[in-house]
N, CA, C and O of each residue as an XYZ file, in Angstrom:
592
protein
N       3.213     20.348     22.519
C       2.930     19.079     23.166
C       4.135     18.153     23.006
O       4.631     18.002     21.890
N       4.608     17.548     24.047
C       5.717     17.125     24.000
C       5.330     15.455     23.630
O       4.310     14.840     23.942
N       6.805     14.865     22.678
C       6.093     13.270     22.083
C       6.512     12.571     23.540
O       7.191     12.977     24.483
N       5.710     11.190     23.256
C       5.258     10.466     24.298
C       6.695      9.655     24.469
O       7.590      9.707     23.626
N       6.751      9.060     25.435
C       8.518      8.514     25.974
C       7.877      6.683     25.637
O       6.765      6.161     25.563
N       9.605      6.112     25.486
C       8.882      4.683     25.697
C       7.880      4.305     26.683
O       6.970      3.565     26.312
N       7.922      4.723     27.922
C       6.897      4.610     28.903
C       5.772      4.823     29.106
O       4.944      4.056     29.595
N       5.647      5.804     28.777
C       3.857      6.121     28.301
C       3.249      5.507     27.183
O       2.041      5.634     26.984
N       4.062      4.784     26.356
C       3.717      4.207     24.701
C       3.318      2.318     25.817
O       2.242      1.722     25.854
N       4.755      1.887     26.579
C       4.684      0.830     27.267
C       3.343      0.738     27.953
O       2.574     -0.188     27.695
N       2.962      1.984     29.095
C       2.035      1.701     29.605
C       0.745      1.918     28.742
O      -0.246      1.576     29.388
N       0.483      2.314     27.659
C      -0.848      2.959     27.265
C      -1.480      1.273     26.631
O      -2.576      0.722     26.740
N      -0.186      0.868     25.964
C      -0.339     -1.180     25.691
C      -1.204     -1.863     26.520
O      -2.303     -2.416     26.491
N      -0.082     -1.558     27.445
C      -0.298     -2.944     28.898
C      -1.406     -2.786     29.148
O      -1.980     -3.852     29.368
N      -2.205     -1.657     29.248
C      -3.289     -0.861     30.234
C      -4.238     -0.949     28.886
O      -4.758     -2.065     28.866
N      -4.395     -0.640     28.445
C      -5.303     -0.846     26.790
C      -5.733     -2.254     26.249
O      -6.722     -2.621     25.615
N      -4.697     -2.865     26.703
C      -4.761     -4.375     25.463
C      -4.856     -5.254     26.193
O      -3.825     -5.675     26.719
N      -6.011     -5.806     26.470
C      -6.537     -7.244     27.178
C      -6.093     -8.507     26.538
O      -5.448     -9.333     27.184
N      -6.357     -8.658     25.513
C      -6.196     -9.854     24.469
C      -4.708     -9.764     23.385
O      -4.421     -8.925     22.530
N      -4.201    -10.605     23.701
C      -2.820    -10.300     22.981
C      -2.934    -11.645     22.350
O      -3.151    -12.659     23.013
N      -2.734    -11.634     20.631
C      -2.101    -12.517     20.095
C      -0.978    -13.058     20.089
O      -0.292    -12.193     19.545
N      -0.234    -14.002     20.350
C       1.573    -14.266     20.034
C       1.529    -15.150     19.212
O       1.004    -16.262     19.268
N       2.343    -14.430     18.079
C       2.641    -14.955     17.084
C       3.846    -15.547     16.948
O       4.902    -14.938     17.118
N       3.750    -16.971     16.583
C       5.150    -17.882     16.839
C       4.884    -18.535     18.496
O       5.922    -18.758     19.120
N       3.600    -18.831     19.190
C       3.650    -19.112     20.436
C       4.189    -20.741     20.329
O       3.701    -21.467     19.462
N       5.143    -21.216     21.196
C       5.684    -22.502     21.335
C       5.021    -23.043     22.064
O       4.641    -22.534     23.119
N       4.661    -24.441     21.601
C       4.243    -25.271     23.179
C       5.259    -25.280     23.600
O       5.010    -24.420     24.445
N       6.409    -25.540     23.800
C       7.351    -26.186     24.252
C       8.001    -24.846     25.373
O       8.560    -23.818     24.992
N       7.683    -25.303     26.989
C       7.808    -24.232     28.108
C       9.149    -23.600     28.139
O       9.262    -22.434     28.516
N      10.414    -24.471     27.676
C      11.537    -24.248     27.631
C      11.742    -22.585     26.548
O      12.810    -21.975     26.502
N      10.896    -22.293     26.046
C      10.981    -21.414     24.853
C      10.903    -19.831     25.414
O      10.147    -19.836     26.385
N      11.121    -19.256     25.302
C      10.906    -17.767     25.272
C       9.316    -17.265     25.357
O       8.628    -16.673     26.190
N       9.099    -17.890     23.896
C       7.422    -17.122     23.763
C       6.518    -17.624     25.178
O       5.599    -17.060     25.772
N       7.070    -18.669     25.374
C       5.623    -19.885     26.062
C       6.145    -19.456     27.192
O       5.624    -20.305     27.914
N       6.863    -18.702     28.034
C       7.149    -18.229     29.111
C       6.678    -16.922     29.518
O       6.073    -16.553     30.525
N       7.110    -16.297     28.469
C       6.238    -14.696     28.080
C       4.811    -14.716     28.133
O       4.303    -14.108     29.075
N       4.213    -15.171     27.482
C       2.738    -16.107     26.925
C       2.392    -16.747     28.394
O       1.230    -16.806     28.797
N       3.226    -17.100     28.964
C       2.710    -17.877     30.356
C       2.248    -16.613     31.570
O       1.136    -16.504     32.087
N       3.447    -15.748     31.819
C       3.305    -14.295     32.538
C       2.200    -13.710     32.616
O       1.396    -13.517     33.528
N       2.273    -13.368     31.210
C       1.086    -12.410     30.546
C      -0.339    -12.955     31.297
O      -0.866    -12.271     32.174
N      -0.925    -14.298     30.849
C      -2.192    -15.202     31.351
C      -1.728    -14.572     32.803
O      -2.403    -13.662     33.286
N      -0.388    -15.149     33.595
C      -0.916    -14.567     34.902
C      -1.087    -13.270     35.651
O      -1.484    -13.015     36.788
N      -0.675    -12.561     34.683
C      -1.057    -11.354     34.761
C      -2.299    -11.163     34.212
O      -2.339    -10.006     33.793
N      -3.520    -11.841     33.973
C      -4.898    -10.929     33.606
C      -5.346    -10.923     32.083
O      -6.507    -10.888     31.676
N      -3.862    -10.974     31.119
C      -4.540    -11.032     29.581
C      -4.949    -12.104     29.533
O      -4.924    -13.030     30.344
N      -5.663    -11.922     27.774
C      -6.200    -13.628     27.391
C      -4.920    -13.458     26.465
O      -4.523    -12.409     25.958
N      -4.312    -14.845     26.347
C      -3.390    -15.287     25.232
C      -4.341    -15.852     24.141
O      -5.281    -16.543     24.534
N      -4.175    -15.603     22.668
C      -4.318    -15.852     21.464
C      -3.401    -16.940     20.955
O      -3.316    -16.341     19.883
N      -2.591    -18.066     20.749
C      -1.683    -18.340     20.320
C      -1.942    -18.944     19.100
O      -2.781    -19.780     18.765
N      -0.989    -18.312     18.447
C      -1.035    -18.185     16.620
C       0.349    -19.185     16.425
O       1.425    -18.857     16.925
N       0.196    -20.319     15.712
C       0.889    -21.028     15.381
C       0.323    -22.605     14.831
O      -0.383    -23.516     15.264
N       1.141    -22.274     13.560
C       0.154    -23.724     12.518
C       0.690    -24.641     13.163
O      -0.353    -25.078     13.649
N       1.542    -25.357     13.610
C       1.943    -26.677     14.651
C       1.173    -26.814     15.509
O       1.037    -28.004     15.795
N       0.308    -25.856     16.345
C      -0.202    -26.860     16.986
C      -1.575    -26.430     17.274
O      -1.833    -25.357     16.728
N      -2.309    -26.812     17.798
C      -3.597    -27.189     18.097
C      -4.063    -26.651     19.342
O      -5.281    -26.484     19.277
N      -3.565    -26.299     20.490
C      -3.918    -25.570     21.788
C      -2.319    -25.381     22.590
O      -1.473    -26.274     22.618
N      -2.200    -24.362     23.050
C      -1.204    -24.009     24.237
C      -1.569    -22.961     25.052
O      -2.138    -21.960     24.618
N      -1.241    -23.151     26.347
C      -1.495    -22.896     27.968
C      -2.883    -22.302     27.789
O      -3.347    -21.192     28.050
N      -3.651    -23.970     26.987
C      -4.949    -23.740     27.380
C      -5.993    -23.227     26.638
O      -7.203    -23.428     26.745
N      -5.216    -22.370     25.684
C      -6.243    -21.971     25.145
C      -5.607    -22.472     23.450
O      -4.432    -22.669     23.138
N      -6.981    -22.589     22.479
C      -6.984    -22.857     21.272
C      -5.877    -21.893     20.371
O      -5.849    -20.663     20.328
N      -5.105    -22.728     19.770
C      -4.254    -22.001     18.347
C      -4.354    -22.030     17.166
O      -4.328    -23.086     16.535
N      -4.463    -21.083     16.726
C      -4.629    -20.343     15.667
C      -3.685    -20.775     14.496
O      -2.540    -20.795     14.949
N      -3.700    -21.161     13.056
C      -2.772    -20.859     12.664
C      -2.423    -19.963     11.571
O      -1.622    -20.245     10.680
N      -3.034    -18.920     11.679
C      -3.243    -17.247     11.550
C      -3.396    -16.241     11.794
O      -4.600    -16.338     12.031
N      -3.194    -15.295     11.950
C      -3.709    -14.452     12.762
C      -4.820    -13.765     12.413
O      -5.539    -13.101     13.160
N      -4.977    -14.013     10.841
C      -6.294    -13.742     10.691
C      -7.462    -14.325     11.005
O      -8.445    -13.769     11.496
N      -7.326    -15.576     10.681
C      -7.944    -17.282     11.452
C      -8.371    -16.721     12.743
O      -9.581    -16.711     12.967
N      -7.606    -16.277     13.582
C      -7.931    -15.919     15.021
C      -8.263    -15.196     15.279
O      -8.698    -15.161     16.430
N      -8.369    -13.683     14.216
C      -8.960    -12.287     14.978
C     -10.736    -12.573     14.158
O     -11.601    -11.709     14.019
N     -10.807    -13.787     13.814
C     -12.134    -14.267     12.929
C     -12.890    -14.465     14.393
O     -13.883    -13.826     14.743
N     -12.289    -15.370     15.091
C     -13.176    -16.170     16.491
C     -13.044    -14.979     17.199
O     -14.204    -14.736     17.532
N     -12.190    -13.903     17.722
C     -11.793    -13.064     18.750
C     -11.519    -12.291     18.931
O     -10.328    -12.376     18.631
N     -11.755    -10.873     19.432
C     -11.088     -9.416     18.922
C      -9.720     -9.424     19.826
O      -9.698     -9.585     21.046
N      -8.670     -9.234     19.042
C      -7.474     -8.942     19.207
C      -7.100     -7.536     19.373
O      -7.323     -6.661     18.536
N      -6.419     -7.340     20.696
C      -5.819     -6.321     20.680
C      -4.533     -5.228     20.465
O      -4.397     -4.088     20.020
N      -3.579     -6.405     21.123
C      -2.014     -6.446     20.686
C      -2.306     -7.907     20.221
O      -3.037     -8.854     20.510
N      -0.602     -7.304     18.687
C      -0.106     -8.762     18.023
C       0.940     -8.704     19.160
O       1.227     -7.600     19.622
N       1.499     -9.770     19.618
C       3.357     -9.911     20.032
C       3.747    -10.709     18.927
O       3.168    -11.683     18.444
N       4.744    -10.196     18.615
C       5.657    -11.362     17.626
C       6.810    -11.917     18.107
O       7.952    -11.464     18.184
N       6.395    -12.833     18.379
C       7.887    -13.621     18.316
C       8.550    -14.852     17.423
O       8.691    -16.045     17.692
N       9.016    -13.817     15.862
C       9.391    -14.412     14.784
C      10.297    -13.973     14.222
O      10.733    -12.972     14.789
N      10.854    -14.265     13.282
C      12.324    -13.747     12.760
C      11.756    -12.281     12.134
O      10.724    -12.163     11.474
N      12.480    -11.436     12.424
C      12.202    -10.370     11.549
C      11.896     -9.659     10.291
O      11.501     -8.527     10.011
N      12.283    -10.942      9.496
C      12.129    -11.425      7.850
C      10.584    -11.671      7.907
O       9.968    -11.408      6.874
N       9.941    -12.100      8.888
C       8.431    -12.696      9.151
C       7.436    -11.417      9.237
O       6.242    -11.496      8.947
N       8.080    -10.228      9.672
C       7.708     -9.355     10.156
C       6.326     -8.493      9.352
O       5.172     -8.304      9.737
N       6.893     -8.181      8.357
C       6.261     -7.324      6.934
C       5.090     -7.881      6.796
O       4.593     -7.159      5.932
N       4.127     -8.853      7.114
C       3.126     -9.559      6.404
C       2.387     -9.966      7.875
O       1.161    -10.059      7.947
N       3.113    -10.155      8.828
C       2.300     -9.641     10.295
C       1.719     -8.632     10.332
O       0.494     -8.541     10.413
N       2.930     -7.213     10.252
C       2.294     -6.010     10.706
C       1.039     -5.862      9.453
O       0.122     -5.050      9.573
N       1.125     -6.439      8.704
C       0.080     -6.054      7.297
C      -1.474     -6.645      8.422
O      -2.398     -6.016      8.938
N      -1.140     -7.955      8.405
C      -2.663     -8.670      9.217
C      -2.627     -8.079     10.438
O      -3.789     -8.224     10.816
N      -2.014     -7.473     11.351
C      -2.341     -6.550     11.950
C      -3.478     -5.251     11.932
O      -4.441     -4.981     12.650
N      -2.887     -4.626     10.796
C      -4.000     -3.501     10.662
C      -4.522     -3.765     10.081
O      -5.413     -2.915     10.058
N      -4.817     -4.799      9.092
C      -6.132     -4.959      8.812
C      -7.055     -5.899      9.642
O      -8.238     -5.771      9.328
N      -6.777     -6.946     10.767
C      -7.726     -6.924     11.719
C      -8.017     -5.864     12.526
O      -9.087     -5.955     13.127
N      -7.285     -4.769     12.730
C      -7.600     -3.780     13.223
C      -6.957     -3.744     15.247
O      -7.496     -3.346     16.280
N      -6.022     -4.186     15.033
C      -5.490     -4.370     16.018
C      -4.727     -2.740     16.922
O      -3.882     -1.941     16.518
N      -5.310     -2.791     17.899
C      -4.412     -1.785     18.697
C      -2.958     -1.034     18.641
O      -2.494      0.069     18.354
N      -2.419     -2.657     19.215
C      -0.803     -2.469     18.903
C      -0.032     -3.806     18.560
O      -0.431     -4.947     18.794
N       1.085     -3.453     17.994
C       2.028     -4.049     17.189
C       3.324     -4.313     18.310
O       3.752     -3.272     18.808
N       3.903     -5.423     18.699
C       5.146     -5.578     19.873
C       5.487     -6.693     19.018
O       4.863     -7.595     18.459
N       7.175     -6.171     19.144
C       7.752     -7.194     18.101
C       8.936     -7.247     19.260
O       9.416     -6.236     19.772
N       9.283     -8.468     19.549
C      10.097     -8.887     21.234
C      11.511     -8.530     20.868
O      11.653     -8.022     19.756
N      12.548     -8.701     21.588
C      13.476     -8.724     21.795
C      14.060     -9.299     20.283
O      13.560    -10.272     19.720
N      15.318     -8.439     19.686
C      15.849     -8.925     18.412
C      15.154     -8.811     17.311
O      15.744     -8.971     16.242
N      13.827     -8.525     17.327
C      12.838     -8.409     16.065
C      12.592     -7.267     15.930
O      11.937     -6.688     16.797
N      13.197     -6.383     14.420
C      12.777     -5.050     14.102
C      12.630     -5.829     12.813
O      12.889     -6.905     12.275
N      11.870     -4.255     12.578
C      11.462     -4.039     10.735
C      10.744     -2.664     10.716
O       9.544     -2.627     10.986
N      11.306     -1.729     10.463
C      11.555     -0.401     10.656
C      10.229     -0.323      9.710
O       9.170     -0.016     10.257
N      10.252     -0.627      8.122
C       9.127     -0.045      7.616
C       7.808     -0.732      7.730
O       6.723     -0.255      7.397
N       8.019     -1.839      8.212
C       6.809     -2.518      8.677
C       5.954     -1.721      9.958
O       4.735     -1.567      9.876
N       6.626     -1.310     10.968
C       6.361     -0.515     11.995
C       5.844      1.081     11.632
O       5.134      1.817     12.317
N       6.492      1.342     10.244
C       6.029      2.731     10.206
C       4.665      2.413      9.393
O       3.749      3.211      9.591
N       4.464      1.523      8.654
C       3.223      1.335      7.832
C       2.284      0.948      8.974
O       1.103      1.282      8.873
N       2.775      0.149     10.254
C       1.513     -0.085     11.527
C       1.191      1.390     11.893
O       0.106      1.870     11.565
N       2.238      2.211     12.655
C       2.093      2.860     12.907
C       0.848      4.147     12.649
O       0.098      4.692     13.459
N       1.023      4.338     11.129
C       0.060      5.243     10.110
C      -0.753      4.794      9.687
O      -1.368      5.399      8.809
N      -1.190      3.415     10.136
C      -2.638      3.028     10.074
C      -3.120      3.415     11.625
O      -4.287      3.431     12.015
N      -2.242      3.641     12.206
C      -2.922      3.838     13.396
C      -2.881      3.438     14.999
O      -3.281      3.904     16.067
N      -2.056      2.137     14.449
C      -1.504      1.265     15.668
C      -0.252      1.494     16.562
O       0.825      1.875     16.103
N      -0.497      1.214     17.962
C       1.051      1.534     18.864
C       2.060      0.843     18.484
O       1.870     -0.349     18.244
N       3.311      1.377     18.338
C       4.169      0.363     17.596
C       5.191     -0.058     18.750
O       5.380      0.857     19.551
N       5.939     -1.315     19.034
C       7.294     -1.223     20.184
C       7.686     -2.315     19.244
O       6.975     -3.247     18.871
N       9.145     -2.017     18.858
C      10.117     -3.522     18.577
C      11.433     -3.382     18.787
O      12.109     -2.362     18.919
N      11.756     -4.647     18.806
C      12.455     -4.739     19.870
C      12.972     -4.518     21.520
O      13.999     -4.037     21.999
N      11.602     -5.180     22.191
C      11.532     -5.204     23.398
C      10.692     -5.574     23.801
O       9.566     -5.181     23.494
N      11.047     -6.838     24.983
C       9.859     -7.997     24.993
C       8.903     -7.713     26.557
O       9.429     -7.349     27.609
N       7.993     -7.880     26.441
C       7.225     -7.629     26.850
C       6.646     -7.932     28.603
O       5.975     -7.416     29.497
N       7.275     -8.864     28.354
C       7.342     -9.477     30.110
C       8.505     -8.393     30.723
O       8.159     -7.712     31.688
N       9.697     -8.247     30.249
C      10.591     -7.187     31.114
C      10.278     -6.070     31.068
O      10.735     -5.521     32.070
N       9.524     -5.106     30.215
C       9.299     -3.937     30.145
C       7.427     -4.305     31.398
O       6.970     -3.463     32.172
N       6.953     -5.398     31.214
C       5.536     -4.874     32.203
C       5.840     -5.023     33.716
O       5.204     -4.382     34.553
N       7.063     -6.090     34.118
C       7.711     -6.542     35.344
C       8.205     -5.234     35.786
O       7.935     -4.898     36.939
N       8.979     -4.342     34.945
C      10.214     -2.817     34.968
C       8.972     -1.939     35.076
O       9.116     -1.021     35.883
N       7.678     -1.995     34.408
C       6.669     -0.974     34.850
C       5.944     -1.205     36.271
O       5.464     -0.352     37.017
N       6.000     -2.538     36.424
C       5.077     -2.453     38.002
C       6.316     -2.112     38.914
O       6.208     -1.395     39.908
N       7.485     -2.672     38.506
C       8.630     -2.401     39.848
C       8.515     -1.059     40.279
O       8.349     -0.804     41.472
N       8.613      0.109     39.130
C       8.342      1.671     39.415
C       7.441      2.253     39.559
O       7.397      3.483     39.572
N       6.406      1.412     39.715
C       4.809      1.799     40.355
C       3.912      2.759     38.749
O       3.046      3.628     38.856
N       4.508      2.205     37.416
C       3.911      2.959     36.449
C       2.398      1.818     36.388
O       1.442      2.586     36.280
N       2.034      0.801     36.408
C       1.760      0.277     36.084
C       1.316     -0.800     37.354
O       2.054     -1.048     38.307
N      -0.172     -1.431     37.135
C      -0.299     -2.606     38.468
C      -0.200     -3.684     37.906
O      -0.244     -3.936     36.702
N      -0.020     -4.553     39.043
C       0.267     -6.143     38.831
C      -1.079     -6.732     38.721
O      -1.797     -6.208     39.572
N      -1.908     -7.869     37.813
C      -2.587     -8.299     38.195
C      -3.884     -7.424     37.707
O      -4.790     -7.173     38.502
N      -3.911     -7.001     36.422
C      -4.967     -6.041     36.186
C      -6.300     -6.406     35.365
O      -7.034     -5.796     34.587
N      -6.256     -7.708     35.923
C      -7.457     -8.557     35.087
C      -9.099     -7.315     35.508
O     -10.213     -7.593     35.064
């Protein structure tokens, strides 16, 4: 049996995971996350946004835990978008809410954090953010737009 390619790992996410936490979500639109986080909603997920600053973004209530939040909501994917130093103690509240998969965006690895998600069980992707890899899956017809 041959192992699975980034693409089939990409699509089994996108197509699997309704509810995505982002961790580190910014209010502030100018930001990376809150643009990503913005996509995603119009594409069909529910956004989770995990961040002790603030109190609600694009709409929906924030968290400032991720455990705090998989309390009110079943989570499916974490996204992280945090320094990679942040990483180790995510992927931990990860599997133990019992989360699907683990996406750590663009610039964010942590190799043994990912292998400890991994062997609990969870899909792992880091470094690579998530809006260009689901935009690069519908362009090649892996994947539909709009899969609420």
């Amino acid at each position: 049996m041959s192992q699975p390619t980034f693409d089939d790992t990409f699509v089994s996410i996108l197509q699997d995971c309704r509810t995505i936490a982002v961790v580190g979500l910014s209010p502030k639109p100018e930001r990376d996350s809150h643009h990503v986080a913005h996509y995603l909603q119009q594409q069909g997920y529910r956004i989770v946004p995990v961040n002790p600053m603030a109190t609600e973004i694009l709409g929906e209530r924030c968290w400032p835990t991720l455990t705090e939040a998989a309390q009110h909501t079943r989570i499916d994917l974490v996204d992280v978008f945090r320094n990679s130093a942040d990483v180790p103690p995510i992927a931990d509240e990860a599997i133990a809410i019992g989360a699907k998969a683990l996406w750590l965006q663009l610039g964010v690895r942590d190799d043994a954090a990912c292998e400890r998600a991994r062997a609990a069980g969870l899909q792992v992707v880091q470094d690579h953010c998530v809006l260009v890899e689901h935009q690069r899956l519908v362009r090649i017809g892996k994947l539909q737009r709009s899969q609420s």
